[in-house]
C-alpha positions as a printed Julia matrix, in Angstrom:
184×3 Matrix{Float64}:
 186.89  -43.26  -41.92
 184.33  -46.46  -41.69
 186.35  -47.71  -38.61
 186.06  -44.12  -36.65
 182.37  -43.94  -37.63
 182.07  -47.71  -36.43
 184.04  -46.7   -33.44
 181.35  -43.79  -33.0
 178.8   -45.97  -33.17
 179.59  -48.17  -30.85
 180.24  -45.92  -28.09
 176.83  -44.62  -28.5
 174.87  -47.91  -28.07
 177.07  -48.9   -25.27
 176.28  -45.43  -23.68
 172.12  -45.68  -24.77
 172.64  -49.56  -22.97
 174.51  -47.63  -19.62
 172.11  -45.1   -19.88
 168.91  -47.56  -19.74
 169.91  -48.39  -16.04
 168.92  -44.53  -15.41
 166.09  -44.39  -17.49
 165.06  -47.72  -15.35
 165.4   -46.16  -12.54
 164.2   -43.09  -13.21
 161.09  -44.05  -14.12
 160.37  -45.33  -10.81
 161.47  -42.25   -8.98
 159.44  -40.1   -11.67
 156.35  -42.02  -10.5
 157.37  -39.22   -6.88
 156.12  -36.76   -8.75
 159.6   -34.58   -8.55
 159.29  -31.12   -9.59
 160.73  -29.97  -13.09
 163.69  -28.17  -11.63
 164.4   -31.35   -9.25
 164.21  -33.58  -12.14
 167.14  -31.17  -13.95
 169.35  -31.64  -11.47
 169.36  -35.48  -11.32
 169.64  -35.75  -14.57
 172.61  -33.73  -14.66
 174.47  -35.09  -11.42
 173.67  -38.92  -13.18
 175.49  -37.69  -16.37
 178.55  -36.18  -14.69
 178.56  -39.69  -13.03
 178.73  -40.98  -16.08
 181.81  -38.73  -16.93
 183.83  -39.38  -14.05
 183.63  -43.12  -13.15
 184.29  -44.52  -16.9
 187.43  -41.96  -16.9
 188.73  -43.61  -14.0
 188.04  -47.06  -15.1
 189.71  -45.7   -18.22
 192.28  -44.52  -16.54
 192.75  -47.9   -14.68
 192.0   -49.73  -18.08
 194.67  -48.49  -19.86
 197.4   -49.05  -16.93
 196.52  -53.03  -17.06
 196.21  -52.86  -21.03
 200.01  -51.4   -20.82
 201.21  -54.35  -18.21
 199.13  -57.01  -19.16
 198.38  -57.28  -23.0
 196.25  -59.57  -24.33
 195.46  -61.01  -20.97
 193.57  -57.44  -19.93
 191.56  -57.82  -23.56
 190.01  -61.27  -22.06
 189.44  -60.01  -19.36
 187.87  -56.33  -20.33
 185.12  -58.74  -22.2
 184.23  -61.13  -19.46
 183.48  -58.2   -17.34
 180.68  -57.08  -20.12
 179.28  -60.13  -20.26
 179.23  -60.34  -16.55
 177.89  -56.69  -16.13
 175.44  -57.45  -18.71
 174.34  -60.85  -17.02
 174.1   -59.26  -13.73
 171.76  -56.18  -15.47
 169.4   -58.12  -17.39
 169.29  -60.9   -14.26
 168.16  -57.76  -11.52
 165.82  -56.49  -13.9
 163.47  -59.2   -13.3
 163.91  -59.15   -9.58
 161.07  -57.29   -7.37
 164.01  -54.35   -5.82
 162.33  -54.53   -2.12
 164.43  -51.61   -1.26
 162.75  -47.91   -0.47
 163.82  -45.63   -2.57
 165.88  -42.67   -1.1
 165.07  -39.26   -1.41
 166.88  -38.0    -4.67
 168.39  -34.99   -2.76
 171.68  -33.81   -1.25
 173.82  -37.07   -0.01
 170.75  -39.01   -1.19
 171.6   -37.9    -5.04
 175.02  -38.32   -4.81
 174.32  -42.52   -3.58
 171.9   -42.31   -6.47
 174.07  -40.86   -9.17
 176.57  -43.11   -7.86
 175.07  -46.84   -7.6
 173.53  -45.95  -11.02
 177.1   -45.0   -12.59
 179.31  -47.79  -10.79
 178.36  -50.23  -13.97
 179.82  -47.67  -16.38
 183.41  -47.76  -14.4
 183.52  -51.75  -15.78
 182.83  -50.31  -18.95
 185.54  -47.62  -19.01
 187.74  -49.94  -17.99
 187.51  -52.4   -20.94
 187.46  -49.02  -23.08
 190.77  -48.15  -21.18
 192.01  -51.7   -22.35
 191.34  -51.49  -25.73
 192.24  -47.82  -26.42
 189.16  -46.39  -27.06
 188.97  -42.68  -27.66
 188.39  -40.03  -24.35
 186.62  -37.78  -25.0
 184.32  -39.6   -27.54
 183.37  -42.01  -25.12
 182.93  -39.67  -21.63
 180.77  -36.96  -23.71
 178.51  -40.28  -25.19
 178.27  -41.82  -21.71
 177.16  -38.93  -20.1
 174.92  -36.86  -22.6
 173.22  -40.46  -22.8
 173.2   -40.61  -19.05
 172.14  -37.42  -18.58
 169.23  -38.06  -21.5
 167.82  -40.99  -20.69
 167.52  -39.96  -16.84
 165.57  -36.69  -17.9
 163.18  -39.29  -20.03
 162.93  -41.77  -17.26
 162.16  -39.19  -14.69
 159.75  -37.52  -16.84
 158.01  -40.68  -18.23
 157.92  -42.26  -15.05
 155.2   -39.51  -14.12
 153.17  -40.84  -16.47
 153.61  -44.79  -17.29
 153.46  -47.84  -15.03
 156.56  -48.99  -13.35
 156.57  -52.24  -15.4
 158.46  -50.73  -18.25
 161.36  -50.09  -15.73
 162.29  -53.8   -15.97
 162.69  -54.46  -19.47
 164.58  -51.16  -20.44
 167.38  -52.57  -17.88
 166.94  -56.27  -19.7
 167.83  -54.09  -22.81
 170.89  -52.58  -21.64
 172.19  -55.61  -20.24
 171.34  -57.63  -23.16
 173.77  -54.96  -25.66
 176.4   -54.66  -22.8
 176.56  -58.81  -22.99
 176.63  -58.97  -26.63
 179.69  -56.15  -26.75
 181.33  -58.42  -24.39
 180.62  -62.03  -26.46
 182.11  -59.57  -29.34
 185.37  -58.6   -27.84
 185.96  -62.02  -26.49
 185.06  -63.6   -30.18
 186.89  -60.62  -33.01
 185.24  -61.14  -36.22
């Protein structure tokens, strides 16, 4: 019972660190003032994002977990550590990109460069046989969640709080990684 509720637990930080990449990002785009019903509908194309690419890295996971053993284990938690390096690293870089319209094709590139980082993820879940469904509902009510706040807030705050939510995330995606790498 403590290890499914540890399990549980988990999965929900590691979706809430996934997640802060939207909210990071939405906050910026909520700073377009985007109309309630626009803001709806990002949210919820981010959080089936977050459904469908850690299924397939999942998916893909559990294929090398089944050929490669303990080899695919190592190497599930030097790709957190990396993902999480590489998140809390770009959140203290100026992004000198313009931002693209959060509509049609422009959405779908949005949902997807802010989901790609959560197919790493389901692919060192894949590996170590973590459970579906558990983990594709977390990932994308949190998704879905934290893009709705970031939108939202974003019409209110500065953009400078954008930066450290994504040093967050990062920072909790590196210590899973440091975790797997080093059982306890």
């Amino acid at each position: 019972m403590t290890s499914i509720i540890g399990e549980l637990l988990t999965l929900m930080l590691m979706a809430f660190a996934l997640g802060m990449d939207a909210f990071s990002i939405g906050l910026g785009m909520g700073m377009y003032k985007l109309r309630l019903k626009q803001i709806f509908y990002i949210g919820l194309t981010v959080g089936i994002f977050h459904v469908w690419m850690p299924l397939l890295g999942m998916i893909a996971g559990r294929f090398l977990s089944d050929k490669f053993g303990t080899f695919a284990g190592y190497v599930g938690g030097v790709l957190l550590i990396l993902l999480g390096l590489q998140m809390f690293i770009s959140s203290f870089k100026k992004d000198e990109q313009s931002l693209m319209a959060p509509v049609g094709l422009g959405l779908l590139i949005f949902a997807l460069s802010v989901s790609l980082d959560s197919f790493s993820v389901g692919l060192t879940l894949g590996i170590y046989g973590a459970k579906t469904a558990a983990s594709l509902i977390s990932f994308g009510l949190a998704a879905t969640l934290l893009t709705w706040c970031g939108l939202l807030v974003g019409r209110k705050v500065q953009s400078w709080l954008g930066s450290y939510s994504e040093a967050l995330g990062g920072s909790i995606l590196f210590a899973f990684g440091i975790k797997l790498l080093l059982p306890l």
